[in-house]
BALOBA-1460 file (C-alpha; in Angstrom, 3 decimals):
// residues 220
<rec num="1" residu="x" x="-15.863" y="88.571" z="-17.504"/>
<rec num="2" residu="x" x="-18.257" y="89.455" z="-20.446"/>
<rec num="3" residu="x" x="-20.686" y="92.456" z="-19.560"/>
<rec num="4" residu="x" x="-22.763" y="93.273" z="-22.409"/>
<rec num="5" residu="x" x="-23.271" y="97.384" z="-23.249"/>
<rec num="6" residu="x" x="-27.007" y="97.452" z="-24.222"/>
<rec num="7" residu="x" x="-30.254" y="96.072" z="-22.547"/>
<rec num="8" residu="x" x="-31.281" y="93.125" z="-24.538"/>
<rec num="9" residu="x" x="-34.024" y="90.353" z="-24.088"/>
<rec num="10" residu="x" x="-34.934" y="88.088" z="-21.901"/>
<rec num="11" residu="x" x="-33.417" y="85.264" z="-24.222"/>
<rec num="12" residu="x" x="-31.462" y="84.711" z="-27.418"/>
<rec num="13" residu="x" x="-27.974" y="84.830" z="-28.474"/>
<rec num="14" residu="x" x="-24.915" y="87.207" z="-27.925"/>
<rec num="15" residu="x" x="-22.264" y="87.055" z="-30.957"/>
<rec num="16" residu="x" x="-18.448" y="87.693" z="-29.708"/>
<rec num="17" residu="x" x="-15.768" y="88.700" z="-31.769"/>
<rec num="18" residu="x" x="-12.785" y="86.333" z="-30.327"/>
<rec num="19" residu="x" x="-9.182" y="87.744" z="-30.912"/>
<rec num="20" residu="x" x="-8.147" y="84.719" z="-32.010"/>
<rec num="21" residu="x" x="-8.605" y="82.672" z="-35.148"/>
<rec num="22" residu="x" x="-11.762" y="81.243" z="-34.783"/>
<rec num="23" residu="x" x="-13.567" y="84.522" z="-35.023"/>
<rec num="24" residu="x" x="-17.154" y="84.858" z="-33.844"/>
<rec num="25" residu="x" x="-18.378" y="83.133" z="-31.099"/>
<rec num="26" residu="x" x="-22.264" y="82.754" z="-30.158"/>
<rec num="27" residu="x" x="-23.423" y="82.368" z="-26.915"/>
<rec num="28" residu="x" x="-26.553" y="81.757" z="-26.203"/>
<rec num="29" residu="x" x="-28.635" y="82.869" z="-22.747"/>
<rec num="30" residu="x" x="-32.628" y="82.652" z="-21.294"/>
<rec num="31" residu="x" x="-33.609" y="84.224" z="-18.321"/>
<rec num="32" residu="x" x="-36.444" y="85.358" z="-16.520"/>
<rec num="33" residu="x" x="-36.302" y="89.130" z="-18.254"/>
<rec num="34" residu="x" x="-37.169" y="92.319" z="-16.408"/>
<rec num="35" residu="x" x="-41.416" y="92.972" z="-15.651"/>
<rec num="36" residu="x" x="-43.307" y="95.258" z="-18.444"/>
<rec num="37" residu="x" x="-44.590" y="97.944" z="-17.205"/>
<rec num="38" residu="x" x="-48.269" y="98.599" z="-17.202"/>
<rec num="39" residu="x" x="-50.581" y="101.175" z="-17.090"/>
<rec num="40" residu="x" x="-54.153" y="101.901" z="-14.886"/>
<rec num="41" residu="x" x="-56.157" y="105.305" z="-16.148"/>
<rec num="42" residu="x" x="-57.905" y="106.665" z="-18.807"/>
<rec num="43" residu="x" x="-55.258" y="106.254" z="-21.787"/>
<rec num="44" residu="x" x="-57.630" y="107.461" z="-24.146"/>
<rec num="45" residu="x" x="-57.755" y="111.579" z="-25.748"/>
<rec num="46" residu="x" x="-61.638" y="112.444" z="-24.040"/>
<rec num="47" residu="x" x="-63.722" y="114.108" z="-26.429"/>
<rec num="48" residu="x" x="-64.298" y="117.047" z="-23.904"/>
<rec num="49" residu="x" x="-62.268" y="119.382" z="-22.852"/>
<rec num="50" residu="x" x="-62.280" y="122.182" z="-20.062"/>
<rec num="51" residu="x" x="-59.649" y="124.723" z="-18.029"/>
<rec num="52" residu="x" x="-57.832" y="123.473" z="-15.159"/>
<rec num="53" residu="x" x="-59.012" y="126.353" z="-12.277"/>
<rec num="54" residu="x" x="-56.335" y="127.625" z="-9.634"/>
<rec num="55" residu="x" x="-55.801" y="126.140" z="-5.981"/>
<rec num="56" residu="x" x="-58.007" y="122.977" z="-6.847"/>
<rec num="57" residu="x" x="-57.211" y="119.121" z="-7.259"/>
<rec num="58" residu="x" x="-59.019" y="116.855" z="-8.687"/>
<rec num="59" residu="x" x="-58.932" y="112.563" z="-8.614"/>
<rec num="60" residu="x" x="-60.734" y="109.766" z="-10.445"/>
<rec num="61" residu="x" x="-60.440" y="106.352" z="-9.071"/>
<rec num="62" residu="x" x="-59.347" y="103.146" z="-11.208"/>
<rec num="63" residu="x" x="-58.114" y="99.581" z="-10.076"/>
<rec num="64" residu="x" x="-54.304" y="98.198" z="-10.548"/>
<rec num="65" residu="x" x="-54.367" y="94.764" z="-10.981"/>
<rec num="66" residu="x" x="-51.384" y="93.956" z="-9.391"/>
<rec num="67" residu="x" x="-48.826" y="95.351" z="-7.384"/>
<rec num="68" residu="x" x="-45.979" y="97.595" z="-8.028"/>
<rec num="69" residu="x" x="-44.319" y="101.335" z="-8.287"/>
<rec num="70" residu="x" x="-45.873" y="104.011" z="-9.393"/>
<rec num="71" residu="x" x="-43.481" y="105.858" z="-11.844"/>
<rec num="72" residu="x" x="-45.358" y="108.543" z="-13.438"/>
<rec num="73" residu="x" x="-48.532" y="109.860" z="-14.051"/>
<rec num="74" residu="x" x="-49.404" y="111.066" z="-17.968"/>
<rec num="75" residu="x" x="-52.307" y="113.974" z="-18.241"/>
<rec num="76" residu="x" x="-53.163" y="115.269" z="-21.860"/>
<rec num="77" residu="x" x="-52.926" y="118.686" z="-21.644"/>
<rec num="78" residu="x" x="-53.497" y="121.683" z="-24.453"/>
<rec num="79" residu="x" x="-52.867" y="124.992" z="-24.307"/>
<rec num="80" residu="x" x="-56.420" y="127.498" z="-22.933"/>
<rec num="81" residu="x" x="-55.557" y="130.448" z="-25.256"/>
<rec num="82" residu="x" x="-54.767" y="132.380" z="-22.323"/>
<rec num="83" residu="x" x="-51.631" y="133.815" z="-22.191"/>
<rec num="84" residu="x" x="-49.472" y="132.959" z="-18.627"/>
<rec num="85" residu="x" x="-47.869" y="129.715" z="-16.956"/>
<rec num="86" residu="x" x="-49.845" y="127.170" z="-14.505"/>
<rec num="87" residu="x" x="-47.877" y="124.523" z="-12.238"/>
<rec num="88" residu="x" x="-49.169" y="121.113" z="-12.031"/>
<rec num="89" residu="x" x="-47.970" y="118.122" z="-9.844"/>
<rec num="90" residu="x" x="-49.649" y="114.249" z="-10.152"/>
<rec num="91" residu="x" x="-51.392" y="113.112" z="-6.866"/>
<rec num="92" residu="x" x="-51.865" y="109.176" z="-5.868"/>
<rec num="93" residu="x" x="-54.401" y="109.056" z="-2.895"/>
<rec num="94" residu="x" x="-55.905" y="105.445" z="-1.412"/>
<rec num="95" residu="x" x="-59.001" y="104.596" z="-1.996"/>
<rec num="96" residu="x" x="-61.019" y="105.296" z="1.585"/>
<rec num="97" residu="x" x="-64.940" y="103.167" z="1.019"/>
<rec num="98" residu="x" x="-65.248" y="104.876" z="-2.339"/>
<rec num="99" residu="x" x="-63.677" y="107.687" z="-1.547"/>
<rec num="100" residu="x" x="-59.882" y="109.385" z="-1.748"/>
<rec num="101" residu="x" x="-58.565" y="108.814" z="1.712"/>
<rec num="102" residu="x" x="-54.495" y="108.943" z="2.851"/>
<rec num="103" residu="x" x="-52.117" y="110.692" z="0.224"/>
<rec num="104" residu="x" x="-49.668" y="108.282" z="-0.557"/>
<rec num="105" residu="x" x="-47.313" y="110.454" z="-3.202"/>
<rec num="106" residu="x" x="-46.489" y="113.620" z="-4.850"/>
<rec num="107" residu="x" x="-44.663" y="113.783" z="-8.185"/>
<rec num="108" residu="x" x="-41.902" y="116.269" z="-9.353"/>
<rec num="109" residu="x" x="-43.947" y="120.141" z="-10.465"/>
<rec num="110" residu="x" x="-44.694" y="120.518" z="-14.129"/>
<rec num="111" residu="x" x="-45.086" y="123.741" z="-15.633"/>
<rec num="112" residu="x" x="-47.095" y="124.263" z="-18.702"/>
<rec num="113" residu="x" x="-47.172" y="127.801" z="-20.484"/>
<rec num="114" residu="x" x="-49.742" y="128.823" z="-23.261"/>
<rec num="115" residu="x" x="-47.199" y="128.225" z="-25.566"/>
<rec num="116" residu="x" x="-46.569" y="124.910" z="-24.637"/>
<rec num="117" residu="x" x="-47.701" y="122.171" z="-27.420"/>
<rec num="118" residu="x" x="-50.815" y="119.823" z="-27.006"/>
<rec num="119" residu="x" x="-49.869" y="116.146" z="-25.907"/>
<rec num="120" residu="x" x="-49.304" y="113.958" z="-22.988"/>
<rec num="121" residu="x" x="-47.395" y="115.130" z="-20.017"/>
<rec num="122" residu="x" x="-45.237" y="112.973" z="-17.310"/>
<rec num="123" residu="x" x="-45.515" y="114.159" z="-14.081"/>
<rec num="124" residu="x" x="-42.719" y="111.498" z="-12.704"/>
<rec num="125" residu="x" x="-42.003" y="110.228" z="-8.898"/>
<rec num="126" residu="x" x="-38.583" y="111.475" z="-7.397"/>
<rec num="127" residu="x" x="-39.574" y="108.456" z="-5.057"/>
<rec num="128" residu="x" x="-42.036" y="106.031" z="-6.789"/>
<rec num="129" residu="x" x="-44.805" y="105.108" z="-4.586"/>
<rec num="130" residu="x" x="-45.875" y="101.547" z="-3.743"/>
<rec num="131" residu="x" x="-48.506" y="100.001" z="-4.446"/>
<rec num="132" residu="x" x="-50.209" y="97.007" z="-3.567"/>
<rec num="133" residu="x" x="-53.042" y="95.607" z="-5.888"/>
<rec num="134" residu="x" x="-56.375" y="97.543" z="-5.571"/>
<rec num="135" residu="x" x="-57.885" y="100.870" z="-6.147"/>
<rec num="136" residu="x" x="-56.581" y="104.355" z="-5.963"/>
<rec num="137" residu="x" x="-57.453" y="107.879" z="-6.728"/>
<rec num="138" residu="x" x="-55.086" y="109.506" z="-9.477"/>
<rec num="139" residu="x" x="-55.202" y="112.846" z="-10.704"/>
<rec num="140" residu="x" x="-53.726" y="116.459" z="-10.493"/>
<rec num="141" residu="x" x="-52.714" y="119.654" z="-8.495"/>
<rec num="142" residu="x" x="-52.794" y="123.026" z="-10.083"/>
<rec num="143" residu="x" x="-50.972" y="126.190" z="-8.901"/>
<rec num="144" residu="x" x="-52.149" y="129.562" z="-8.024"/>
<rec num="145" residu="x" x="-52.909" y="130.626" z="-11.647"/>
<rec num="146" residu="x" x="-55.937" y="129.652" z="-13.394"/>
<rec num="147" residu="x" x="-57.253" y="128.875" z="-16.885"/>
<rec num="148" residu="x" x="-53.871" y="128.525" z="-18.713"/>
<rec num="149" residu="x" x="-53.798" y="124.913" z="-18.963"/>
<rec num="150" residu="x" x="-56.661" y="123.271" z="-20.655"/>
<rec num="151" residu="x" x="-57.608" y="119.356" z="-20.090"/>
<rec num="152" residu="x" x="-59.731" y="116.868" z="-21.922"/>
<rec num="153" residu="x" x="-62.537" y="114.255" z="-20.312"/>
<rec num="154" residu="x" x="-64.817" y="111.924" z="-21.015"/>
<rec num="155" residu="x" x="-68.470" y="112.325" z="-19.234"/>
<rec num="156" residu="x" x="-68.753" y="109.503" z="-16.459"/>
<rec num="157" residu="x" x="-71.258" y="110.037" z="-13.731"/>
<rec num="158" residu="x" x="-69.680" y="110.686" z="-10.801"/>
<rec num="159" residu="x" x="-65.767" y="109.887" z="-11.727"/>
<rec num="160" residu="x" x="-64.540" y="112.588" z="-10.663"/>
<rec num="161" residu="x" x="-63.808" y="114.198" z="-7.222"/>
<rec num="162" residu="x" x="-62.220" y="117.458" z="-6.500"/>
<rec num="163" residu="x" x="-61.865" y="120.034" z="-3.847"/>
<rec num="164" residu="x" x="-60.187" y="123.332" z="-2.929"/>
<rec num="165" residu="x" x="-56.778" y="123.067" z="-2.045"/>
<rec num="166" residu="x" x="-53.784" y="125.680" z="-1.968"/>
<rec num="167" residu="x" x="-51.187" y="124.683" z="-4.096"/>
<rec num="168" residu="x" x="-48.500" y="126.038" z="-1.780"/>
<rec num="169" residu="x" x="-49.463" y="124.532" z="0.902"/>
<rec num="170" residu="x" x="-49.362" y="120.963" z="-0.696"/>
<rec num="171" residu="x" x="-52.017" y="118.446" z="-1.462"/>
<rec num="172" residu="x" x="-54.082" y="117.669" z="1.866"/>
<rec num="173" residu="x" x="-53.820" y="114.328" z="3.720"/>
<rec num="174" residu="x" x="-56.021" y="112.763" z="3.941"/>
<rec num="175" residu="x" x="-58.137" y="113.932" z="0.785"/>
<rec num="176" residu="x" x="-60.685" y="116.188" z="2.620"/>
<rec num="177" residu="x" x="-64.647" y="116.781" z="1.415"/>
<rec num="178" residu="x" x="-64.431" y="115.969" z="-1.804"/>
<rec num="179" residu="x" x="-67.776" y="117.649" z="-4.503"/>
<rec num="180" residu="x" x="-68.552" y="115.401" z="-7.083"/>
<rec num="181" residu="x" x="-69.052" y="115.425" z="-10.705"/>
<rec num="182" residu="x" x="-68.544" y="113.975" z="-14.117"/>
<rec num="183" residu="x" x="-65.664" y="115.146" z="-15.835"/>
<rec num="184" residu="x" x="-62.890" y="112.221" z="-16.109"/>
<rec num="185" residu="x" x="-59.727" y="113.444" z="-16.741"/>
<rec num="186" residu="x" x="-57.620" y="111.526" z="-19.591"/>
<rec num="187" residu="x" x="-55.195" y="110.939" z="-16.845"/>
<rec num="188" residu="x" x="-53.594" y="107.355" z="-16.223"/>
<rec num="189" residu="x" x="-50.386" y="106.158" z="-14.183"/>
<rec num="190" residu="x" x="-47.250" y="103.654" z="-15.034"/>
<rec num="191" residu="x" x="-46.248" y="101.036" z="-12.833"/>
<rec num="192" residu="x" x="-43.289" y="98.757" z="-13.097"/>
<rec num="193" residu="x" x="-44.531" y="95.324" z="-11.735"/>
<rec num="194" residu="x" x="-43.110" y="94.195" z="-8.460"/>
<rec num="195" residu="x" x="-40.492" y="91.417" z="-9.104"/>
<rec num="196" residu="x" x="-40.464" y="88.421" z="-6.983"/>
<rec num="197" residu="x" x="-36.887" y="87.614" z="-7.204"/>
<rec num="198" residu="x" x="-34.078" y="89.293" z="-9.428"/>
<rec num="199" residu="x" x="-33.525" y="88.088" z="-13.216"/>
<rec num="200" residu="x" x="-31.914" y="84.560" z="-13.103"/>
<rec num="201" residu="x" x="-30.463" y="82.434" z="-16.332"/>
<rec num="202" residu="x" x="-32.339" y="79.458" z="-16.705"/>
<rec num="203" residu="x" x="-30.140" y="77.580" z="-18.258"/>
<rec num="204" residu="x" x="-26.112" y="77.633" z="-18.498"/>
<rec num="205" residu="x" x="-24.713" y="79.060" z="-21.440"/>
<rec num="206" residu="x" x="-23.729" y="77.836" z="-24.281"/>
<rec num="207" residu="x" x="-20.480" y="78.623" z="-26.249"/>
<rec num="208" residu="x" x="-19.422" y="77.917" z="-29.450"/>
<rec num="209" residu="x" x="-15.661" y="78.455" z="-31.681"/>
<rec num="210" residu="x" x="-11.878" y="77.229" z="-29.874"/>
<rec num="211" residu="x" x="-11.124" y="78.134" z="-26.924"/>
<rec num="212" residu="x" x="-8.309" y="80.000" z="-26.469"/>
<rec num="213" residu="x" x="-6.399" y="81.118" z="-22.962"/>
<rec num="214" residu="x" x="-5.304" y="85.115" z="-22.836"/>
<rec num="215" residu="x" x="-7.699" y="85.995" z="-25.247"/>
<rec num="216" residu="x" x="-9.936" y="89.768" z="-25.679"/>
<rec num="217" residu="x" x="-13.378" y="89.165" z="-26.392"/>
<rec num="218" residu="x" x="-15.751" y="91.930" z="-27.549"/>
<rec num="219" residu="x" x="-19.085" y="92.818" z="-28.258"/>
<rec num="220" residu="x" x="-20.759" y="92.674" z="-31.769"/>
């Protein structure tokens, strides 16, 4: 049994070094390939930017075309200019009649420190929510310190809602009361598709070269 080393694509075709003397060997494979992940969010750098406050989260709402897990959520975060640490964990609520409803995952705590660089920041799933197709409230959890972290937005009318919320206590469920306003976060989320049926050859293999009993293939 040949088991390649390396993740390849969906199709093309393998070279093997035979020990024997007909030398290489191609075989050639096409299958169904693994799903590409996609993403739902604001991808984009907003041209705003503003402090992430203690004890507080804060959600925007956006629709995922089509079902899957929820691996991580990325938020562009820069460093306030004030000196300290502030801990930050992604939040995935349902969407409740236009508003965040039933809390349906946590990710893993990120802490950013005013020295910490300006860029996009995972905040990954120990256990990857999911998701059917529809719309959901992504966003952020901040800790008990405030102001270290800044974040950048865009200015939508009413994309954003937010509420008081004690970091060590963990993010309420279901959302609570949220207040309103217009600051959405460049925050979006990754799914990997949900896959109907595992990756299958389509069509036999081919081989090529002598064939030869006893002999050591390997990967080239």
């Amino acid at each position: 049994v040949f088991t390649p080393t390396a993740a390849g694509p969906a199709s093309g075709v393998w070279l093997i070094n035979g020990d024997d003397p007909a030398g290489l060997h191609e075989v050639g494979f096409s299958g169904t390939g693994l799903p590409t992940p996609v993403t739902f969010g604001k991808t984009s750098v907003g041209a705003s930017s503003d402090t992430f406050k203690a004890d507080r989260k804060r959600v925007s709402r956006y629709a995922l075309a089509s079902a899957g897990s929820l691996t991580k959520l990325s938020v562009y975060l820069a460093p306030s200019g004030t000196a300290g640490q502030q801990l930050i964990e992604g939040l995935v609520y349902a969407d409740s009649g236009g508003a965040p409803g039933a809390l349906l995952g946590v990710s893993q705590p990120l802490t950013f420190t005013s020295t910490s660089a300006a860029g996009w920041y995972d905040l990954t799933f120990a256990s990857p929510p999911s998701l059917a197709a529809g719309n959901y409230w992504i966003g952020v959890i901040t800790g008990a310190t405030s102001g270290v972290a800044s974040f950048r937005y865009a200015s939508v009318s009413g994309s954003r809602d937010y509420n008081t919320n004690t970091y060590t206590s963990g993010p309420s469920n279901p959302f609570g009361t949220p207040t309103v306003d217009a600051e959405e976060a460049s925050v979006y989320g990754t799914v990997t598709p949900k896959q109907s049926s595992p990756p299958v050859n389509k069509t036999p293999p081919t081989i090529n070269g002598t064939a030869g009993q006893g002999q050591v293939l390997t990967e080239v």
